[in-house]
C-alpha positions in Angstrom: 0.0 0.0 0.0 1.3 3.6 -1.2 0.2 6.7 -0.2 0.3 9.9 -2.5 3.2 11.2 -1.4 5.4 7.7 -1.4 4.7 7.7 -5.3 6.0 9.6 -8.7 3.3 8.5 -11.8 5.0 9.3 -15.1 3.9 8.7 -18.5 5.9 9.0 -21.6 5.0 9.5 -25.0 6.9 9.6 -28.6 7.8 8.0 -31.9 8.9 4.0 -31.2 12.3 3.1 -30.9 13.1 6.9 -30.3 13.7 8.7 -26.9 10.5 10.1 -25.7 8.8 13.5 -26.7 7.4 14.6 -23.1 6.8 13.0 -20.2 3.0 13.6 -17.9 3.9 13.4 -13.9 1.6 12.7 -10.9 3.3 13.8 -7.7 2.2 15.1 -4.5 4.8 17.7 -3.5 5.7 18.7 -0.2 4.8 22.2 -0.2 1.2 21.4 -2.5 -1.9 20.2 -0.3 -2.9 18.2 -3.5 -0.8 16.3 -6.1 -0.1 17.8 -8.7 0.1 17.0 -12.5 2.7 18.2 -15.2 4.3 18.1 -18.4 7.7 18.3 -19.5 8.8 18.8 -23.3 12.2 16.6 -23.6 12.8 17.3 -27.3 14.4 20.1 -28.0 12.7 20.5 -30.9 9.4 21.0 -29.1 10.5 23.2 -26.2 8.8 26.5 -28.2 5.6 24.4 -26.9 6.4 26.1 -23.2 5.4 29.7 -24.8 1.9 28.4 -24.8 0.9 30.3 -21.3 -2.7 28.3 -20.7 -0.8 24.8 -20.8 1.4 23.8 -18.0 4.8 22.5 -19.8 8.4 22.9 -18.4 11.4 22.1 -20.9 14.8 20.0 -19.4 16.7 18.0 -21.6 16.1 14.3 -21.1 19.2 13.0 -19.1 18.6 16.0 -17.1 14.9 15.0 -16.3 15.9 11.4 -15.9 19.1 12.2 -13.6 17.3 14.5 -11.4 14.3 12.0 -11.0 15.6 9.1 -9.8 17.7 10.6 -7.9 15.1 12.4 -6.1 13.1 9.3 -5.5 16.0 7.7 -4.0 16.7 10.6 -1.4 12.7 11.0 -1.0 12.1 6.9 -0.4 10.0 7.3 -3.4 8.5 4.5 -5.9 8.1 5.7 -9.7 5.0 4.1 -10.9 4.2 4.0 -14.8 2.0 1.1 -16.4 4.1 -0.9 -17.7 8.2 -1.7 -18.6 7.9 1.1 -21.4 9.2 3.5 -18.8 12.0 1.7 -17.6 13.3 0.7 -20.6 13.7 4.1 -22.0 15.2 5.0 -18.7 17.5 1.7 -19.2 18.5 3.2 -22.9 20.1 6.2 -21.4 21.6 4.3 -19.5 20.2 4.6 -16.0 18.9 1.8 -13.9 15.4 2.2 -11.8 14.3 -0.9 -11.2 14.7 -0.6 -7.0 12.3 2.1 -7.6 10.3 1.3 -10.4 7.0 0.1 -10.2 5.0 -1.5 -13.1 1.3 -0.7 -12.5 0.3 -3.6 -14.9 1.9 -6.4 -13.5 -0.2 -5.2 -10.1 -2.8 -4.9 -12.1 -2.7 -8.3 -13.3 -2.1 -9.8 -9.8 -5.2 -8.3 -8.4 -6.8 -9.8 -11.1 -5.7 -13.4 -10.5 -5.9 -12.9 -6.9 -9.5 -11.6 -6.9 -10.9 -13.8 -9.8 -12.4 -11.0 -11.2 -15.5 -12.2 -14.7 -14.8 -10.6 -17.4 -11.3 -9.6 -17.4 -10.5 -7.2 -20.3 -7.9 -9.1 -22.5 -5.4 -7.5 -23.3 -5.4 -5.8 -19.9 -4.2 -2.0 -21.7 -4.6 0.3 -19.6 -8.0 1.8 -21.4 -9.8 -1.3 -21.2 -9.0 -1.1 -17.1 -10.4 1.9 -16.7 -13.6 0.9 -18.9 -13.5 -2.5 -16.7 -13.0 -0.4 -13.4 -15.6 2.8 -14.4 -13.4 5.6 -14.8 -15.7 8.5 -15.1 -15.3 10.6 -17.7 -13.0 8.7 -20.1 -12.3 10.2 -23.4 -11.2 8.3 -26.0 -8.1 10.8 -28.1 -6.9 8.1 -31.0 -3.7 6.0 -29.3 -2.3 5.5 -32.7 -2.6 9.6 -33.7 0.1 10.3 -30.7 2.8 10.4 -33.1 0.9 12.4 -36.3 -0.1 15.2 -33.4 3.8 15.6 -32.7 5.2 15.4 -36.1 3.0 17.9 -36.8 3.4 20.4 -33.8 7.2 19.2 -34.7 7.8 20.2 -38.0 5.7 23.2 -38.1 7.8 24.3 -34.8 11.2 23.6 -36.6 9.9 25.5 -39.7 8.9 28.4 -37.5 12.3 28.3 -35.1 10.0 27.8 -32.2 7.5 30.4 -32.0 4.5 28.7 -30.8 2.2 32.0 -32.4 2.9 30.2 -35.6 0.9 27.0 -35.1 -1.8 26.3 -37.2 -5.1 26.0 -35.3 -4.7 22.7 -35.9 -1.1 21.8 -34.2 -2.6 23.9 -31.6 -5.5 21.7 -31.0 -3.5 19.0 -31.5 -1.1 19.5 -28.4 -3.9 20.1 -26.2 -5.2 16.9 -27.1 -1.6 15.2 -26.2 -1.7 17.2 -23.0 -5.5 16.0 -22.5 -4.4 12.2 -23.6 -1.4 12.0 -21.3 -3.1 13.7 -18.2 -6.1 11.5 -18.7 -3.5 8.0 -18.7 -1.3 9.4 -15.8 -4.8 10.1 -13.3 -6.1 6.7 -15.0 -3.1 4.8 -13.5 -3.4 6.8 -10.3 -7.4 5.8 -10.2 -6.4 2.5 -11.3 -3.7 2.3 -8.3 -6.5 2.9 -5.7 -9.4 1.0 -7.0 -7.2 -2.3 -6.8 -6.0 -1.6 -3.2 -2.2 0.0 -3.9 -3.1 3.8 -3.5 -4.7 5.9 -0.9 -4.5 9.6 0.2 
């Protein structure tokens, strides 16, 4: 059993096989009497994206991020929670090691499925059909497999425009505050998840 402020929920997304675009957090900080979510642009070639005032983004280049995380889960006695090995493995590929603090909230997922003998299991067990299974309110479906169009898009147009995020097309525009909306909705998803199965609690 966790409680919110033993726990750091991220949530990558980006092209495969390349190192990821931004990263969603979930954290309850010390000085906030709620947690908290955020985004950080990791690509340098989005970081224009923090211009856009009504969206909370920060830029840090991705070592940086990854450095500075684990390292303040270790000092904290924090566990990083993300769904499944995706997030470790990218953090693997830069050549940092997580695991003692790593927490994969599919494989918990799974056990308190074969533990409880739930009917009906949702095969595969993604996180989406979990939160259908477990009545997420409010779930929005955004198009998994248009992740990657939104930021090639947002990408090239802010590479053409040398980072001035006034330069968007209505369009790009929309589409980051759809990847915000998608990533925010699959970080609090996990969190929810986290608590309906017995792992999370204020």
């Amino acid at each position: 059993m966790y409680r919110y402020q033993d726990i750091i929920v991220i949530d990558f997304e980006g092209f495969k096989g390349k190192p990821p675009s931004m990263v969603g957090i979930w954290e309850k900080y010390a000085n906030r009497n709620q947690p908290y979510y955020r985004v950080i642009i990791l690509d340098q070639d989005l970081k224009g994206l923090v211009d856009i005032t009504d969206l909370r983004a920060n830029y840090v280049v991705l070592i940086e991020f990854m450095e500075t995380i684990i390292a303040r889960a270790r000092r904290e006695n924090k566990k990083i929670i993300a769904y499944s090995e995706h997030e470790l493995l990218k953090f693997g590929e830069n050549g940092i090691d997580i695991s003692d603090c790593y927490v994969n909230g599919r494989k918990e997922t799974s056990r308190w499925f074969s533990i409880n003998q739930k009917p009906n299991r949702p095969t595969p067990l993604g996180l989406k059909p979990v939160l259908k299974y477990l009545k997420y309110p409010a779930l929005v479906e955004y198009g998994t497999q248009r992740v990657t169009e939104k930021i090639k898009r947002i990408k090239n147009q802010l590479i053409l425009h040398k980072q001035d995020p006034t330069k968007l097309t209505p369009l790009a525009q929309e589409n980051w505050r759809d990847l915000v909306a998608y990533n925010e909705q699959d970080v609090r998803g996990l969190v929810y998840v986290l608590e309906q199965i017995g792992l999370l609690k204020p």
